[in-house]
PDB file of N, CA, C and O in Angstrom, chain B, residues numbered from 101:
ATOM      1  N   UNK B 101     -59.844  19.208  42.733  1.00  0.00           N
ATOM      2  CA  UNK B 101     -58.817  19.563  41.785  1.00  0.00           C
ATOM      3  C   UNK B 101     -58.624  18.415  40.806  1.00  0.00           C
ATOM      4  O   UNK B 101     -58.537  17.263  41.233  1.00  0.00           O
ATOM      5  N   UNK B 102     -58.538  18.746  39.238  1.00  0.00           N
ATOM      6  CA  UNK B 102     -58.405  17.593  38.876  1.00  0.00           C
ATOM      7  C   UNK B 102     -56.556  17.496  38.669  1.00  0.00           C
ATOM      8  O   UNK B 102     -55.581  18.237  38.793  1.00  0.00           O
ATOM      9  N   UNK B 103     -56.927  15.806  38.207  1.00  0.00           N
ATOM     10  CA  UNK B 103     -55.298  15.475  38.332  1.00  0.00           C
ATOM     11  C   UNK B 103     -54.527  16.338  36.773  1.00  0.00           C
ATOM     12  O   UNK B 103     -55.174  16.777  35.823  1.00  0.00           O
ATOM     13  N   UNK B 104     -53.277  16.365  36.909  1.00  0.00           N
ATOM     14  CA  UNK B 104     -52.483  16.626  35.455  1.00  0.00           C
ATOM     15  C   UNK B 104     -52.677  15.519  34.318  1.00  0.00           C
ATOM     16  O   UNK B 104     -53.226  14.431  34.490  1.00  0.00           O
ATOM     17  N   UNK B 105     -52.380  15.776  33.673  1.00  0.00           N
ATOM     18  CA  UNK B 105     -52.372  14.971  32.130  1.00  0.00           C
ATOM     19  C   UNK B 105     -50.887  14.596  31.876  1.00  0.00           C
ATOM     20  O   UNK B 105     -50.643  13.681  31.090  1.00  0.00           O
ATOM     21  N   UNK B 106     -49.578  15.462  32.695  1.00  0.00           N
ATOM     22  CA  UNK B 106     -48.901  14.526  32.195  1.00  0.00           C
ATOM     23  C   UNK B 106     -47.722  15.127  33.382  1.00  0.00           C
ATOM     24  O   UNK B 106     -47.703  16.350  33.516  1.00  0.00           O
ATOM     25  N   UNK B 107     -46.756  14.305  34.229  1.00  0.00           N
ATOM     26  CA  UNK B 107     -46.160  15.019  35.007  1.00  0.00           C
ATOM     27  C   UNK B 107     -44.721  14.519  34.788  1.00  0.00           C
ATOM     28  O   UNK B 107     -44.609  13.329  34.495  1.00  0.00           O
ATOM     29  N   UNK B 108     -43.417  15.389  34.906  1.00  0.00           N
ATOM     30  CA  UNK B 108     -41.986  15.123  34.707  1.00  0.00           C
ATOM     31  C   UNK B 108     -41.049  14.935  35.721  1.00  0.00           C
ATOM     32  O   UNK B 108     -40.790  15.746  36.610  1.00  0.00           O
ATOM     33  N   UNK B 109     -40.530  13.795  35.550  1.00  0.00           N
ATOM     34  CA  UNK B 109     -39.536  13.142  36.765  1.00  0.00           C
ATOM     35  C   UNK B 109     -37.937  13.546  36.021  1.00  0.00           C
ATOM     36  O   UNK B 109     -37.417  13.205  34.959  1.00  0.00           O
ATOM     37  N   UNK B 110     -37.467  14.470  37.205  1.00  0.00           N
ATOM     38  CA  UNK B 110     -35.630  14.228  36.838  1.00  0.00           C
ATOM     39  C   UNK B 110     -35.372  14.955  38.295  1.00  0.00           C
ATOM     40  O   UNK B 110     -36.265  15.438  38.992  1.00  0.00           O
ATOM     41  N   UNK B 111     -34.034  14.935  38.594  1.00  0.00           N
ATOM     42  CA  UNK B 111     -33.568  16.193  39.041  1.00  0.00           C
ATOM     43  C   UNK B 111     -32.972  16.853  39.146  1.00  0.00           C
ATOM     44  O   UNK B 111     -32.112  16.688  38.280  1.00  0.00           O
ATOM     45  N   UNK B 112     -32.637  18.149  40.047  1.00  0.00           N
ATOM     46  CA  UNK B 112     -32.762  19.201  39.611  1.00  0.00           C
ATOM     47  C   UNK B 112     -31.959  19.702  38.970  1.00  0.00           C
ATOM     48  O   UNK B 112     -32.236  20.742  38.372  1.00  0.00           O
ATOM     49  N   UNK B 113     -30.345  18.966  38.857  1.00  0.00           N
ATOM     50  CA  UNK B 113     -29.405  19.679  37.974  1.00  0.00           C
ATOM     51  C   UNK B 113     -30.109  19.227  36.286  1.00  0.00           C
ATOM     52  O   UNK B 113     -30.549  20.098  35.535  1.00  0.00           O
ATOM     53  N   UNK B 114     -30.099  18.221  36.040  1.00  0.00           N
ATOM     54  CA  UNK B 114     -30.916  17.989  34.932  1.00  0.00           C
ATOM     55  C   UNK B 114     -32.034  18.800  34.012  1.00  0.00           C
ATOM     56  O   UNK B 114     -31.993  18.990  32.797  1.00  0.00           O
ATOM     57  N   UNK B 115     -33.214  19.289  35.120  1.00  0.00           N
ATOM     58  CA  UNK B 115     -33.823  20.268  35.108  1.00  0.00           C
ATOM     59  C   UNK B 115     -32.948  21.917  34.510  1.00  0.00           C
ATOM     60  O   UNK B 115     -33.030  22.580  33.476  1.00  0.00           O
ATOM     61  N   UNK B 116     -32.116  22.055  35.845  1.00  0.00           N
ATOM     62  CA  UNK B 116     -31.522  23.037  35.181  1.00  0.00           C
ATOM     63  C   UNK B 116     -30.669  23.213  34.006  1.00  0.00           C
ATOM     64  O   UNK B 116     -30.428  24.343  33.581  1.00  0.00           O
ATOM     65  N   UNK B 117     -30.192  22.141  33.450  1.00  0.00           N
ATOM     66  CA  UNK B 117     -29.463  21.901  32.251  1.00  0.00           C
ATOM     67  C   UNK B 117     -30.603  21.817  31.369  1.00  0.00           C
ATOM     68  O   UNK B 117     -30.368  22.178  30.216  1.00  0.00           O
ATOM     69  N   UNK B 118     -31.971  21.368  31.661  1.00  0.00           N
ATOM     70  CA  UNK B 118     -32.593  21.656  30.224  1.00  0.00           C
ATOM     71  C   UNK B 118     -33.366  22.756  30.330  1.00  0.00           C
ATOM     72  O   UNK B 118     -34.102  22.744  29.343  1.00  0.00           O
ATOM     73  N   UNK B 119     -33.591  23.681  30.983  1.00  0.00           N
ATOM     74  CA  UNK B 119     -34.172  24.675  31.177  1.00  0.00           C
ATOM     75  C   UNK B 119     -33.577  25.952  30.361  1.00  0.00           C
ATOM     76  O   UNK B 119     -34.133  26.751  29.607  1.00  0.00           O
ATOM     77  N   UNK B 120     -32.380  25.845  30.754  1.00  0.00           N
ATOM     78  CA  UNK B 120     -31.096  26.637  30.686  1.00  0.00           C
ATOM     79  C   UNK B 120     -30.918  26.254  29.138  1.00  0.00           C
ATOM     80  O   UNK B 120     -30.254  27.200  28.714  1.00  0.00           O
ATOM     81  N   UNK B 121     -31.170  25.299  27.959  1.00  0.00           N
ATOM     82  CA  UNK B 121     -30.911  25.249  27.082  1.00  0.00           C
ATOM     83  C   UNK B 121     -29.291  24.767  27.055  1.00  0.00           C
ATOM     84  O   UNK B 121     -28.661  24.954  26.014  1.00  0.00           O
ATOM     85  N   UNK B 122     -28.762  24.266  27.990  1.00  0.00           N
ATOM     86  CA  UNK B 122     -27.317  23.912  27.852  1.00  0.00           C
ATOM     87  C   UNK B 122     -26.646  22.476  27.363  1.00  0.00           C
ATOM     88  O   UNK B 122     -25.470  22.188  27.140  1.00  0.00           O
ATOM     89  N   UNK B 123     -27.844  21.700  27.286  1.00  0.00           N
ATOM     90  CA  UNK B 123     -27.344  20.160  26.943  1.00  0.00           C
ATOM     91  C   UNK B 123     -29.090  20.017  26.096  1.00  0.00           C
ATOM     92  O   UNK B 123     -30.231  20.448  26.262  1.00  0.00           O
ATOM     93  N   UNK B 124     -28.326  19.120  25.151  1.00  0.00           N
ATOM     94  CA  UNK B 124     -29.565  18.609  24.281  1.00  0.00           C
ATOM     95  C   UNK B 124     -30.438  17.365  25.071  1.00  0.00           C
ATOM     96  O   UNK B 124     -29.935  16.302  25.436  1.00  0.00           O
ATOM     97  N   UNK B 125     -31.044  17.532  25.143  1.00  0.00           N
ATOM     98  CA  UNK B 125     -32.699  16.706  25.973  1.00  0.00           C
ATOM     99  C   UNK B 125     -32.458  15.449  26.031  1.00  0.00           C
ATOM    100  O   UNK B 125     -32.746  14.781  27.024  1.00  0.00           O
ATOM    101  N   UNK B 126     -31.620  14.721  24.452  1.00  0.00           N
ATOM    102  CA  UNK B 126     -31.969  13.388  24.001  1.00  0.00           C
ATOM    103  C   UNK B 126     -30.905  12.988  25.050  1.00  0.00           C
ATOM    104  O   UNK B 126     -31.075  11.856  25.502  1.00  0.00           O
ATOM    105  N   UNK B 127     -30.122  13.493  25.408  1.00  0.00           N
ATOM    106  CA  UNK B 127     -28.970  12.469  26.245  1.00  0.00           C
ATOM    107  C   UNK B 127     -29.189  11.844  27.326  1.00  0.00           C
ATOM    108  O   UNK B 127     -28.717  10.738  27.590  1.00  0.00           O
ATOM    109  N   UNK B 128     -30.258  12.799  28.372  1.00  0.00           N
ATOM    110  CA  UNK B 128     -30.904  12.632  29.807  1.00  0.00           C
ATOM    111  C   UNK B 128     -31.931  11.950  29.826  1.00  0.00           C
ATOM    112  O   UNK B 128     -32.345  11.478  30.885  1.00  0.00           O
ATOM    113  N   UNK B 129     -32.659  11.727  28.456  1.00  0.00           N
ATOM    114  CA  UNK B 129     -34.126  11.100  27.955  1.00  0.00           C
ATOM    115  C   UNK B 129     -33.611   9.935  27.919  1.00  0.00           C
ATOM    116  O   UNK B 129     -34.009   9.164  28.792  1.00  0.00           O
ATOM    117  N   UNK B 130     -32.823   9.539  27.164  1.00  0.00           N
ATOM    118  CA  UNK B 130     -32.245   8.638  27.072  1.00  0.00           C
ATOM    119  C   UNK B 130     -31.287   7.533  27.797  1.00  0.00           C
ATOM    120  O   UNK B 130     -31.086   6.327  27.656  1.00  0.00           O
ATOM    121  N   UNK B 131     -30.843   8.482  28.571  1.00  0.00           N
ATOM    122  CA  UNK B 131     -29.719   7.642  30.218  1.00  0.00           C
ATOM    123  C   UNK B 131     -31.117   7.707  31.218  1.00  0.00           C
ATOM    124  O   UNK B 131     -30.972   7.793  32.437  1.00  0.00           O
ATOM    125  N   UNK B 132     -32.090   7.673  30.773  1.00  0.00           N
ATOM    126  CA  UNK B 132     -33.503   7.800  32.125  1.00  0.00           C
ATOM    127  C   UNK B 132     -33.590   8.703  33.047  1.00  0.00           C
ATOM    128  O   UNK B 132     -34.519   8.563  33.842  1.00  0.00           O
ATOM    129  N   UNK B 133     -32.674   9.877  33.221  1.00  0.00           N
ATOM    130  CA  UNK B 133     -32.425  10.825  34.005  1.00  0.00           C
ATOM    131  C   UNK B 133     -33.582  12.104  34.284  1.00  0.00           C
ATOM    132  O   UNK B 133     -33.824  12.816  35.259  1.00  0.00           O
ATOM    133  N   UNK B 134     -34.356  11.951  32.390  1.00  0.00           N
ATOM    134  CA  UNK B 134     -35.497  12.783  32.373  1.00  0.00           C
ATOM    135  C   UNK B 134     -36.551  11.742  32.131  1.00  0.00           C
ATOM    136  O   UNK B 134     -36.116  10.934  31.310  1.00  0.00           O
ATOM    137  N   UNK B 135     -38.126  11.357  32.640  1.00  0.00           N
ATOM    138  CA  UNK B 135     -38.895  10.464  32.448  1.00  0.00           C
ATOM    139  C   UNK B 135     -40.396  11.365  32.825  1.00  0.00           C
ATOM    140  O   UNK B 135     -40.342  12.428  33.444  1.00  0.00           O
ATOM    141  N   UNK B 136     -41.777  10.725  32.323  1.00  0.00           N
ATOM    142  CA  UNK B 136     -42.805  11.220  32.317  1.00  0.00           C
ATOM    143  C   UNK B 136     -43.625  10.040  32.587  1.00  0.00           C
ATOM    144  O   UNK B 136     -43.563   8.847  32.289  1.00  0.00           O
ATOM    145  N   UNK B 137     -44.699  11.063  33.495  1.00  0.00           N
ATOM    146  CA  UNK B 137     -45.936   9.675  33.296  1.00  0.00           C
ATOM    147  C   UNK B 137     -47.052  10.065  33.515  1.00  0.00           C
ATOM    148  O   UNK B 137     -47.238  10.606  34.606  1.00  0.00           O
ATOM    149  N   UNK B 138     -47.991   9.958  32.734  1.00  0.00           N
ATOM    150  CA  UNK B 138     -49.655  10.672  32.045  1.00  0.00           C
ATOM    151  C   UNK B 138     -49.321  10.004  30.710  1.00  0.00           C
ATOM    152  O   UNK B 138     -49.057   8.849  30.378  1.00  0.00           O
ATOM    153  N   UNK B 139     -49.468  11.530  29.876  1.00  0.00           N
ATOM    154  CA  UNK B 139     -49.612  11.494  28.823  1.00  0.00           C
ATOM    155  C   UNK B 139     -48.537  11.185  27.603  1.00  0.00           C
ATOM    156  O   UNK B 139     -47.892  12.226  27.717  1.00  0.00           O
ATOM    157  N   UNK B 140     -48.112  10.719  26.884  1.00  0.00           N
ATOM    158  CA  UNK B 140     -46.795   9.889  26.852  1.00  0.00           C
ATOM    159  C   UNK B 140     -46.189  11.016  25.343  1.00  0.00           C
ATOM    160  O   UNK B 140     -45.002  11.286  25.158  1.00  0.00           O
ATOM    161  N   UNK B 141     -47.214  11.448  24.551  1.00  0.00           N
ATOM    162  CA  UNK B 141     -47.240  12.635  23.925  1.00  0.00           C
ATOM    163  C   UNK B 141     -46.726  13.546  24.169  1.00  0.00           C
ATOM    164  O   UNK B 141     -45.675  14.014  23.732  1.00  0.00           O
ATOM    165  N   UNK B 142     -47.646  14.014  25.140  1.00  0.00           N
ATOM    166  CA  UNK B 142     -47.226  15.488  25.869  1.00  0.00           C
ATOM    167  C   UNK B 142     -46.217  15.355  26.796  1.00  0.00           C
ATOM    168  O   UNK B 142     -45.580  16.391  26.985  1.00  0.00           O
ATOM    169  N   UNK B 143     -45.849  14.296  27.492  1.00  0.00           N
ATOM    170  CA  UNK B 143     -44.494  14.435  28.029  1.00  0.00           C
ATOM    171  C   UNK B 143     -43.454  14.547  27.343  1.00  0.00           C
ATOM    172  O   UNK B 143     -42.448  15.182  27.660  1.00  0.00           O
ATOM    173  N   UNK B 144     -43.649  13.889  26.285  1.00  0.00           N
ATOM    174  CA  UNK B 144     -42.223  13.777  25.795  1.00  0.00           C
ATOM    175  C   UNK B 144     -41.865  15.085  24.863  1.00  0.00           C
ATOM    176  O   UNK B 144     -40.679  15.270  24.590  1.00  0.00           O
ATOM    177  N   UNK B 145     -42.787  15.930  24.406  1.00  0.00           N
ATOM    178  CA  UNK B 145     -43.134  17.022  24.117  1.00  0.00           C
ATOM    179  C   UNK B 145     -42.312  17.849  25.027  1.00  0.00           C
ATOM    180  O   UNK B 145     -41.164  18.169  24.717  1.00  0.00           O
ATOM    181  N   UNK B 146     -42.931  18.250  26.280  1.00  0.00           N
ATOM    182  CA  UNK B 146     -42.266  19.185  27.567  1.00  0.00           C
ATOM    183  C   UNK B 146     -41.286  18.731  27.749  1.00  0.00           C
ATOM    184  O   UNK B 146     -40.451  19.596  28.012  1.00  0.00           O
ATOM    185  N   UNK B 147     -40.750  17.355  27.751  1.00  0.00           N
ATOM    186  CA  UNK B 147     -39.626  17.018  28.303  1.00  0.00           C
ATOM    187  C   UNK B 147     -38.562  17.642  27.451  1.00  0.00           C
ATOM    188  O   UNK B 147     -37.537  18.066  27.984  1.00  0.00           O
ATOM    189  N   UNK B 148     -38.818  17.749  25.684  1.00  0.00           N
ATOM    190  CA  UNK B 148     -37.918  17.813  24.815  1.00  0.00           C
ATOM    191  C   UNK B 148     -37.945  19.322  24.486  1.00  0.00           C
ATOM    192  O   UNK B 148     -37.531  19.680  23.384  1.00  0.00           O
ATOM    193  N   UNK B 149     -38.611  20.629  25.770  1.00  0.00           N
ATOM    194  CA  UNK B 149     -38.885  21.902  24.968  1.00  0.00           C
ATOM    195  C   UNK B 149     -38.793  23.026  26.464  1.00  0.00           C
ATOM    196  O   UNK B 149     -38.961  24.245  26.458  1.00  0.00           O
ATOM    197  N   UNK B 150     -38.507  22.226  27.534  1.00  0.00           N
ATOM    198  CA  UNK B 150     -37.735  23.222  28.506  1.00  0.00           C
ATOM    199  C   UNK B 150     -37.385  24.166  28.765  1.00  0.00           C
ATOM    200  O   UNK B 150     -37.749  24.938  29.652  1.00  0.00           O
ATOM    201  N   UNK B 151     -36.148  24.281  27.558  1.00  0.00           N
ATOM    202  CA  UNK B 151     -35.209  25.469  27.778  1.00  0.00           C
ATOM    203  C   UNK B 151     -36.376  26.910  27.764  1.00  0.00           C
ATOM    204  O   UNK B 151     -37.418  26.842  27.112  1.00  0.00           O
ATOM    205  N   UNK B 152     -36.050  27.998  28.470  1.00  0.00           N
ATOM    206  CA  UNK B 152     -36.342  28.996  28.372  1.00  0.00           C
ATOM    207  C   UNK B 152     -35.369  30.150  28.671  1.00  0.00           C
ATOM    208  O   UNK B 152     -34.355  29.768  29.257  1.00  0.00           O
ATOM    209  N   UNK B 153     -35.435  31.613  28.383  1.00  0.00           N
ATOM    210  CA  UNK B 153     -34.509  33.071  28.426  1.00  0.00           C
ATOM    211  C   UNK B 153     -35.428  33.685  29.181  1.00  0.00           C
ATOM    212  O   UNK B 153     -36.643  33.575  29.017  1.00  0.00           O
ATOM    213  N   UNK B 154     -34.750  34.506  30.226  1.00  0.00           N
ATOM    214  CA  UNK B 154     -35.369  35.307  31.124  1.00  0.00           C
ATOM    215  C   UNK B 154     -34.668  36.817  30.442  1.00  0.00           C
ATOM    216  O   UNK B 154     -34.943  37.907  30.943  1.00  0.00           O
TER     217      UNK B 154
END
């Protein structure tokens, strides 16, 4: 299996607050709460584009 290119550290209420679209990204990015490590691009990319509607 190969490895990922870029993988995301927080948890899970965090997660669910950016998933959920309920708090803007930069606040948790920023207090270190959301962090990445691979690709420094593409993390910060996913990290900042979460939110989704079911």
């Amino acid at each position: 299996m190969d490895s990922s290119d870029v993988t995301l550290h927080c948890d899970s209420m965090a997660f669910m607050d950016l998933t959920c679209g309920r708090i803007n990204p930069e606040g948790p990015i920023a207090a270190g709460q959301v962090t990445w490590s691979g690709d420094a691009e593409l993390g910060a990319h996913a990290a900042r584009n979460l939110r989704f509607t079911m």
